[in-house]
C-alpha positions in Angstrom: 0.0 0.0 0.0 1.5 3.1 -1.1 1.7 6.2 1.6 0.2 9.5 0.3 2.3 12.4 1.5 -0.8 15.4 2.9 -1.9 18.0 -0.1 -0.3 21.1 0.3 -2.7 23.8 2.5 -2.2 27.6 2.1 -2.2 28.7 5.7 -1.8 32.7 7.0 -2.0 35.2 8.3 0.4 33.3 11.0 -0.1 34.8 14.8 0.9 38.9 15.9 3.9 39.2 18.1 4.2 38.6 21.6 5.6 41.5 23.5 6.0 44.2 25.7 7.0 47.8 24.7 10.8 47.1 24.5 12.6 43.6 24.0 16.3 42.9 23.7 15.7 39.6 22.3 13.8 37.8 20.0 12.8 34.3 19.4 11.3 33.1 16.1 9.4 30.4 15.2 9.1 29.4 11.6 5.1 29.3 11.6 2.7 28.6 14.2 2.1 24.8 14.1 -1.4 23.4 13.8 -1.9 23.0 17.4 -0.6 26.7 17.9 -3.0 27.7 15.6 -5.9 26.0 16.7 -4.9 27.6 20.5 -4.3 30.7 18.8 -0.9 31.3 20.8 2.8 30.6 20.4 4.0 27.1 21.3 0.7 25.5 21.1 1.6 21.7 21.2 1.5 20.2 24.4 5.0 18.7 24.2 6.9 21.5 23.0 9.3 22.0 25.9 9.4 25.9 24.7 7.3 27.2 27.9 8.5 25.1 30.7 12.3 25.9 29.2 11.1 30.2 29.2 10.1 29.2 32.8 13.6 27.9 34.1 15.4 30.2 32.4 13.3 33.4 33.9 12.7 32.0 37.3 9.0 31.7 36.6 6.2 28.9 37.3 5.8 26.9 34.6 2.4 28.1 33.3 -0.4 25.1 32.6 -1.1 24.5 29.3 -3.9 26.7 28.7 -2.5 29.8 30.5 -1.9 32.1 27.9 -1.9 34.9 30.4 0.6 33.7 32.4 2.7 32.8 29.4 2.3 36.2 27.7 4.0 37.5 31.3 6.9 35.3 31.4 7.7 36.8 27.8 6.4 40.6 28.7 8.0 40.8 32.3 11.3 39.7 30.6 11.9 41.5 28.0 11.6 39.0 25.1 9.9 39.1 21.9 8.2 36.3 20.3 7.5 36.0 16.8 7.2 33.7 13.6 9.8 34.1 10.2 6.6 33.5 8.4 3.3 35.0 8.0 2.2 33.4 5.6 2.6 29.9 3.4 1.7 26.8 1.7 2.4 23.7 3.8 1.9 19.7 4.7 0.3 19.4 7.7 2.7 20.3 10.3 5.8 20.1 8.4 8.6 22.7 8.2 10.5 20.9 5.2 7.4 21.1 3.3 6.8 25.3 3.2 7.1 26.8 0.2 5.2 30.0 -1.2 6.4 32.1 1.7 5.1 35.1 2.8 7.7 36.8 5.5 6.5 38.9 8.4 8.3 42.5 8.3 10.6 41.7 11.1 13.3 44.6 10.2 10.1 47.1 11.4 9.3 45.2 14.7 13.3 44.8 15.6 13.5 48.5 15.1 10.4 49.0 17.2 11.3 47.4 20.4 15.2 48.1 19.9 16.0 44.0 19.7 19.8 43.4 20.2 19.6 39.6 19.4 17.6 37.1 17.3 17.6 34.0 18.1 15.5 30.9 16.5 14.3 28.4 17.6 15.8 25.4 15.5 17.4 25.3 12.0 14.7 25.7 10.2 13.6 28.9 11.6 17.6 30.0 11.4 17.5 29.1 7.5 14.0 31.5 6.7 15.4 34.1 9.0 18.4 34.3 7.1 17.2 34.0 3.3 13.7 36.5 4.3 14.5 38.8 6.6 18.5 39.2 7.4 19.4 41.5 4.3 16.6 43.7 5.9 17.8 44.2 9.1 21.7 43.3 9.2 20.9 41.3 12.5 22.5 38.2 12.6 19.9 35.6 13.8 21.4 32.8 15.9 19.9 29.3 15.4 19.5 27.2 18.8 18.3 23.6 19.1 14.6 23.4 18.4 12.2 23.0 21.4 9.8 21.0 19.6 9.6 17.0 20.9 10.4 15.8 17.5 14.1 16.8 18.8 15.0 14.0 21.3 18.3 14.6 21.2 18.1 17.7 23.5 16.6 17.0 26.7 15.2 20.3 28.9 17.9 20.4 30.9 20.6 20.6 28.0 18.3 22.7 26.1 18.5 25.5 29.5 21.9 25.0 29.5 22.5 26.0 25.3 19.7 28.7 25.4 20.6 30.3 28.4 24.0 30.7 27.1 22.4 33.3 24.3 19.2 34.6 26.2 20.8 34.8 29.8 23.0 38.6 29.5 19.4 39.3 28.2 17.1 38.5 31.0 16.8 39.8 34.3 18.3 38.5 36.9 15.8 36.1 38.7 17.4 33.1 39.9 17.1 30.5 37.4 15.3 27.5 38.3 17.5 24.5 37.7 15.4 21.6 35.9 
């Protein structure tokens, strides 16, 4: 029996940006999966270690599931940005290798807004978009970190706070960071 690989949807606009009125970092995404989407907020999958990982490395609770509040704070009271590469595109399902027809969000204007000193994505996929879309517009160099998502086993949450704290910590306030 053959496998049939999902038809190609045209999905967008992606989610607005998460943050405050300043930020001296920002994370990317690529695009909001389909469980982010369907929750309407960043990080949407249940498994994505992305929220209990901005928790440890800010001090903070790690916000339930369905909090968006709390995680909206943890990003806010930090002074992060969140964002996707993307705004809009065709893709399979919930596949990053399969996005093509992009559609980039205008990243040099929100940098410039909130006065972002560092970009950093959240795995390579992200790092590659950022780079070919957005980079010649705002001479930032974005710096790709292992992926958060669970399809990337290979990091565990504690090694994951170790490599993104590295980049996000002179960035953060100092909170004492919760060791996982």
């Amino acid at each position: 029996m053959a496998v049939t690989k999902a038809a190609y949807t045209h999905v967008g606009p992606g989610l607005p940006p998460l943050h405050g009125q300043r930020a001296g970092a920002l994370i990317l995404g690529s695009f909001p999966s389909p469980k982010s989407r369907e929750q309407g907020f960043f990080y949407g999958h249940p498994q994505n270690r992305f929220w209990p990982l901005m928790a440890a490395l800010t001090g903070s609770p790690v916000p339930q599931h369905d909090d968006i509040a709390a995680k909206k704070q943890i990003i806010i009271q930090n002074g992060m940005a969140v964002w996707d590469v993307i705004r809009s595109c065709e893709i399979r399902g919930a596949s990053d290798a399969s996005i093509r027809s992009v559609e980039p969000n205008d990243l040099a204007a929100l940098i410039a807004e909130l006065g972002v000193e560092r970009v950093v994505c959240n795995g390579s996929t992200s790092a590659r978009l950022y780079r070919k879309y957005a980079l010649p517009h705002t001479g930032l160099e974005g710096i790709a970190l292992p992926s958060t998502s669970p399809a990337n086993a290979s990091f565990r949450l504690d090694r994951l706070q170790q490599v993104w704290g590295q980049v996000l910590g002179p960035f953060l306030p100092r909170r004492g960071v919760t060791k996982l």
